[in-house]
C-alpha positions in Angstrom: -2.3 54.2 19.7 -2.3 51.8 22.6 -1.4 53.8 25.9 0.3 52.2 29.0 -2.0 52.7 31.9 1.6 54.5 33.6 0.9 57.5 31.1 -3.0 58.3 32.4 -2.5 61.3 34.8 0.6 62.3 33.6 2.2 64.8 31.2 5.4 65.2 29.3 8.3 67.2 31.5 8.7 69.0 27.8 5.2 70.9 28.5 5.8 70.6 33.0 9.4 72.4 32.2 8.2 74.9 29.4 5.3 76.1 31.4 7.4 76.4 34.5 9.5 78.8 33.2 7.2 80.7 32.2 6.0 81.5 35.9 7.6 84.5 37.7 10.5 83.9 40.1 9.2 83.4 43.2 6.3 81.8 42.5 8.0 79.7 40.1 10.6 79.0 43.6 7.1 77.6 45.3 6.5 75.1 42.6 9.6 73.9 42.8 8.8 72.4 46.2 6.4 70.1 44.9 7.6 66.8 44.3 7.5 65.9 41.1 8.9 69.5 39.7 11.9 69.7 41.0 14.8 70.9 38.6 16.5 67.7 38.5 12.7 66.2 37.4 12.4 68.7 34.8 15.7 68.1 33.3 14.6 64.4 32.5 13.3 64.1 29.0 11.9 60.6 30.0 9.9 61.3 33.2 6.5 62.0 33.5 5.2 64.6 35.9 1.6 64.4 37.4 -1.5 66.5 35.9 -2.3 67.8 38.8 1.4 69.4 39.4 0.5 70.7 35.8 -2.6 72.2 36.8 -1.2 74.0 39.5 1.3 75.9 37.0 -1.7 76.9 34.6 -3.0 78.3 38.3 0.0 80.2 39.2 0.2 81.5 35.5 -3.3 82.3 35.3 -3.0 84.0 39.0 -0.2 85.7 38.4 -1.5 87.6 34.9 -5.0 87.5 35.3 -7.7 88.7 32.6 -4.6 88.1 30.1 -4.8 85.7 27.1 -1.9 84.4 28.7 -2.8 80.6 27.1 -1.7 82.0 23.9 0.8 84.1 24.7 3.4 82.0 26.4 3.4 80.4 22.9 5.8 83.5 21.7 8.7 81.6 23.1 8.1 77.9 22.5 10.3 77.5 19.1 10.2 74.2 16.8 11.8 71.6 19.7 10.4 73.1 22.9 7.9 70.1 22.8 10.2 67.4 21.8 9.1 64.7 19.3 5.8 65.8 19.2 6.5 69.1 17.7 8.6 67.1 14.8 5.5 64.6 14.5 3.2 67.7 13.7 6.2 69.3 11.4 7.0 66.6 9.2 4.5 64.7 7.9 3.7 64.2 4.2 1.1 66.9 4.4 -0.4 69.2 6.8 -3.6 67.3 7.4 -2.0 63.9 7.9 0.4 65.9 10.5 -2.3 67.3 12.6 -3.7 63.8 12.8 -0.6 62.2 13.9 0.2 64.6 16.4 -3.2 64.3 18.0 -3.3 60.2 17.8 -0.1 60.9 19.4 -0.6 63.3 22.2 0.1 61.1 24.7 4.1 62.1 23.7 3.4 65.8 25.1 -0.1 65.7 27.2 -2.2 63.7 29.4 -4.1 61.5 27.0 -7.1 60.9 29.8 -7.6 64.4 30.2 -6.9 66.1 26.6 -9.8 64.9 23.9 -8.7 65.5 20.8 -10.2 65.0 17.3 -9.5 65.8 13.6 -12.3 65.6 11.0 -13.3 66.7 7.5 -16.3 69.0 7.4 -16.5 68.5 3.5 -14.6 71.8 3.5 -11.9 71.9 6.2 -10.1 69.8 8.3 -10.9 70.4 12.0 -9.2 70.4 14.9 -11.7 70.0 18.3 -10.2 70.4 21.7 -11.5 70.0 25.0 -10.1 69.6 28.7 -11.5 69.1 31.9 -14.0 70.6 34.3 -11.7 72.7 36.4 -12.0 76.5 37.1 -13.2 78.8 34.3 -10.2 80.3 34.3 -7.5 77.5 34.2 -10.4 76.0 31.3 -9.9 78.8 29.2 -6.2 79.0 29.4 -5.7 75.7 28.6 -8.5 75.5 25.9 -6.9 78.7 24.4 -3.2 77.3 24.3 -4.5 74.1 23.0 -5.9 75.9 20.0 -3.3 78.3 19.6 -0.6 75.5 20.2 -2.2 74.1 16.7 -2.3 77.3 14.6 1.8 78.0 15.4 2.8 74.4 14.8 0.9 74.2 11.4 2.1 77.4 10.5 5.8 76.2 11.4 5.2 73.1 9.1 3.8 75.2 6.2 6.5 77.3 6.1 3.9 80.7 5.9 1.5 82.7 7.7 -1.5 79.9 7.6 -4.9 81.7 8.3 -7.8 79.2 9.7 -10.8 79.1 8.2 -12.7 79.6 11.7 -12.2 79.5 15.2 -15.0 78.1 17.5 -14.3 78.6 21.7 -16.7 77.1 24.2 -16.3 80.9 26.5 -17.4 84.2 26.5 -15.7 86.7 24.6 -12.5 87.9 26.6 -12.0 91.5 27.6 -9.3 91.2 24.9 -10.9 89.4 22.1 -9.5 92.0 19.7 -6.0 91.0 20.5 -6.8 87.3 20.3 -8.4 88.1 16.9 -5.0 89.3 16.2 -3.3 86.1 17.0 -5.1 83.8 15.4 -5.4 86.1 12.3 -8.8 85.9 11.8 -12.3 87.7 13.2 -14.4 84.5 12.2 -14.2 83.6 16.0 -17.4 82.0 17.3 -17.8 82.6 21.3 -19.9 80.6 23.2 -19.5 77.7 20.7 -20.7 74.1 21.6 -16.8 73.0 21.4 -13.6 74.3 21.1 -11.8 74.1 17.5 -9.7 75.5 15.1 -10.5 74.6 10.8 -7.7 74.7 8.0 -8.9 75.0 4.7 -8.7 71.4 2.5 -5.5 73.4 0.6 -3.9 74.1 3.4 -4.5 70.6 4.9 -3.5 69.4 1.4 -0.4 71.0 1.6 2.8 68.8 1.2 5.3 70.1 4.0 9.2 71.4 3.3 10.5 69.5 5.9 9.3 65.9 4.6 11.2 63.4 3.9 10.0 60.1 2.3 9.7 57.4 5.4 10.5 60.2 8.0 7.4 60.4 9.8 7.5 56.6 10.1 10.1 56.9 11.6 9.3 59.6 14.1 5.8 57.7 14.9 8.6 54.7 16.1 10.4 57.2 18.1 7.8 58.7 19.9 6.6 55.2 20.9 9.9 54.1 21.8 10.2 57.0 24.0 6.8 56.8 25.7 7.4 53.3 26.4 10.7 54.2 28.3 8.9 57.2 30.4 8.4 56.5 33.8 5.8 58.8 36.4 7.8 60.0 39.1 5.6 59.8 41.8 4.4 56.0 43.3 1.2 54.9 43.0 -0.1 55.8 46.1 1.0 59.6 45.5 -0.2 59.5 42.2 -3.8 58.4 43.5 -3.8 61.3 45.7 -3.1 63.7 43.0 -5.9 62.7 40.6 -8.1 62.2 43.5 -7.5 65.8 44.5 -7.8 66.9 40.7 -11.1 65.3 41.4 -12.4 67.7 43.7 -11.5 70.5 41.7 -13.6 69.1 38.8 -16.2 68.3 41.1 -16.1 65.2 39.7 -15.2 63.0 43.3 -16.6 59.4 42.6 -14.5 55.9 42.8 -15.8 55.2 39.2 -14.4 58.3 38.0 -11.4 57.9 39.8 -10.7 54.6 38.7 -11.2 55.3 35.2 -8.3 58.3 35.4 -6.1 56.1 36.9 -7.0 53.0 34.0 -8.4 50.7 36.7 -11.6 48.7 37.2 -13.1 50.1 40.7 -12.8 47.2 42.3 -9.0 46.8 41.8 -8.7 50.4 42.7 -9.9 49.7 46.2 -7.9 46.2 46.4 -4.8 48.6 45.8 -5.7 51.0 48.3 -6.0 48.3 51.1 -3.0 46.7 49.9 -1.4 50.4 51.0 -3.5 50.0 54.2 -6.1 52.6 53.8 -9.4 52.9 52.2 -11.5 55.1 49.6 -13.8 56.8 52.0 -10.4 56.9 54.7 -8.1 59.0 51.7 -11.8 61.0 50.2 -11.9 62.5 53.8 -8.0 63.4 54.0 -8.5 65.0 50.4 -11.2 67.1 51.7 -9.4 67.9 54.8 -6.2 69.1 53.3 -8.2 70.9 50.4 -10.3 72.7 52.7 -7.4 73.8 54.9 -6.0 75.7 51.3 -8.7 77.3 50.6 -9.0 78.6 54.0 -5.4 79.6 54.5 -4.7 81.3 50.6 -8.0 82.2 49.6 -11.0 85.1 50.5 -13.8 82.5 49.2 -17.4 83.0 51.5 -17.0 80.0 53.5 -20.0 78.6 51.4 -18.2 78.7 48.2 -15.5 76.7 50.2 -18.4 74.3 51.4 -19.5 73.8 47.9 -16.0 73.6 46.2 -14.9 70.8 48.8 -18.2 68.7 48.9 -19.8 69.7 51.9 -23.4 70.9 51.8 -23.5 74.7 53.9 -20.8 76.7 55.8 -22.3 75.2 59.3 -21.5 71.3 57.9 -18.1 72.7 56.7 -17.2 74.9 60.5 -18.3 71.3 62.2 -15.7 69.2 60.2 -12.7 72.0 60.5 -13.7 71.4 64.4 -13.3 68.1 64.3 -9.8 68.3 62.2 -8.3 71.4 63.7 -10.5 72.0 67.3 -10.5 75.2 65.4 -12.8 77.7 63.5 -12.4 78.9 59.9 -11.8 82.1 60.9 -9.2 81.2 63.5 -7.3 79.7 60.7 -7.3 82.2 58.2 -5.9 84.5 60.7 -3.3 82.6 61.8 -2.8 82.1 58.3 -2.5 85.6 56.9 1.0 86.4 57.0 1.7 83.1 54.8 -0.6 83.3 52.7 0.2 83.1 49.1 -0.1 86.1 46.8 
């Protein structure tokens, strides 16, 4: 499927608004106050929010219940329609199989297709769902890897009609402190930890299985809709907001390069930079206020050793990192994070 370059770096308001209210109150007030997830945004079926604002709910989420398998378990109150057309594409298809397929060649109608890579194959036995996301914390990784997978499982059970058991169950982590009770969700103990990729396998009669709720031409249909739809989206933020937010996803994937960046954002590199003077700044100009604004965070909500800051914000050591808060600030790390305290989040 051909994706507008619009849709890169953004995600359905479907998964913004279902993950959203699945945050605790106040902490779900604070996210709020970012731009693109206000209430009146989230009540729009047809805007897209940013992945970064996305990212920073999987934080809260992951903050908020930590050493939970709280990827899967937010799942226990997404019924058939929490995920608009997508969760019909991956309901109603001819078969199982040719459902999972469709909703992954589709995923752009629900995730960010430039940061979700998704594939279906046939193993001669089983048809295979692999999943895999980007290079941000270990922690957000896993509770997005885990959704992904378990996001799969309940939608092909949904379509069956029954209690679908997968075949196997491959995760790229470490066993969690509760891999018993995510044995239990997935129905199965042929989990593989520590696997080269993330995936989820459906036996060949599962996958073979024709689905209750389809209807000759319907999935034809819904393919048409979901394109119509995604077509009609629009991101919220401009361009130049946008650009900030993948650049800033950038340094939390460690990943801060203008070929990188420009790829995200479905430009060449050299008509990223021709935008960013056209907005009168430059690459180097916004990689410094990045930094700068990242830095400050982490200083004034976090307990990181001021070299795990360095490290996390591209600076070589904790004396190349005090020099550059100087410059910014005329201040010290420390005098920051006291001023700081009584703000800090929680």
């Amino acid at each position: 499927m051909q994706q507008s370059p619009a849709v890169a770096g953004t995600v359905s308001t479907h998964l913004s608004r279902f993950l959203m209210n699945a945050v605790p109150g106040p902490a779900s007030g604070r996210l709020h106050l970012l731009s693109d997830l206000g209430p009146d945004v989230l009540r729009d079926d047809l805007a897209r929010t940013s992945t970064h604002s996305l990212l920073t709910i999987w934080e809260q989420l992951v903050l908020t219940e930590p050493h939970t398998l709280i990827g899967p378990r937010v799942l226990a109150n997404a019924p058939i329609g929490t995920f608009g057309v997508w969760d019909y594409l991956i309901t109603s298809g001819p078969t199982l199989g040719q459902s999972l397929s469709r909703a992954v060649e589709h995923i752009a109608s629900l995730g960010d297709p430039a940061a979700e890579r998704l594939l279906v194959e046939e193993d001669g036995r089983d048809v295979v769902v692999r999943h895999a996301t980007g290079s941000w914390g270990p922690d957000l990784v896993e509770a997005v890897d885990l959704f992904a997978l378990a996001l799969f499982l309940d939608r092909a059970r949904a379509a069956v009609g029954r209690h679908v058991i997968p075949s196997y169950v491959t995760i790229t982590h470490r066993p969690p402190a509760r891999s018993r009770q995510l044995a239990e969700m997935f129905g199965t103990d042929r989990i593989s930890f520590g696997a080269p990729y993330n995936s989820i396998a459906f036996t060949e009669d599962d996958a073979n299985t024709p689905l209750p709720k389809a209807q000759p031409g319907l999935d034809r249909l819904l393919i048409q809709h979901a394109e119509q739809l995604l077509a009609a989206s629009r991101p919220v933020l401009r361009w130049h907001d946008r650009f900030r937010m993948v650049l800033a996803t950038a340094f939390r994937e460690d990943a801060v390069s203008l070929e990188r960046v420009a790829r995200r954002l479905a430009l060449s590199p050299r008509t990223l930079q021709r935008r960013l003077w056209e907005n009168g700044t430059t690459w180097r100009e916004q990689v410094e206020s990045i930094r700068q604004q990242h830095t400050l965070d982490l200083l004034r909500t976090t307990d990181l050793p001021l070299q795990s800051v360095a490290g996390r914000v591209g600076f070589s050591d904790a004396r190349a990192l005090r020099r550059a808060v100087h410059r910014w600030e005329g201040r010290t790390p420390g005098d920051i994070r006291r001023t700081a305290r009584p703000t800090a989040l929680g």
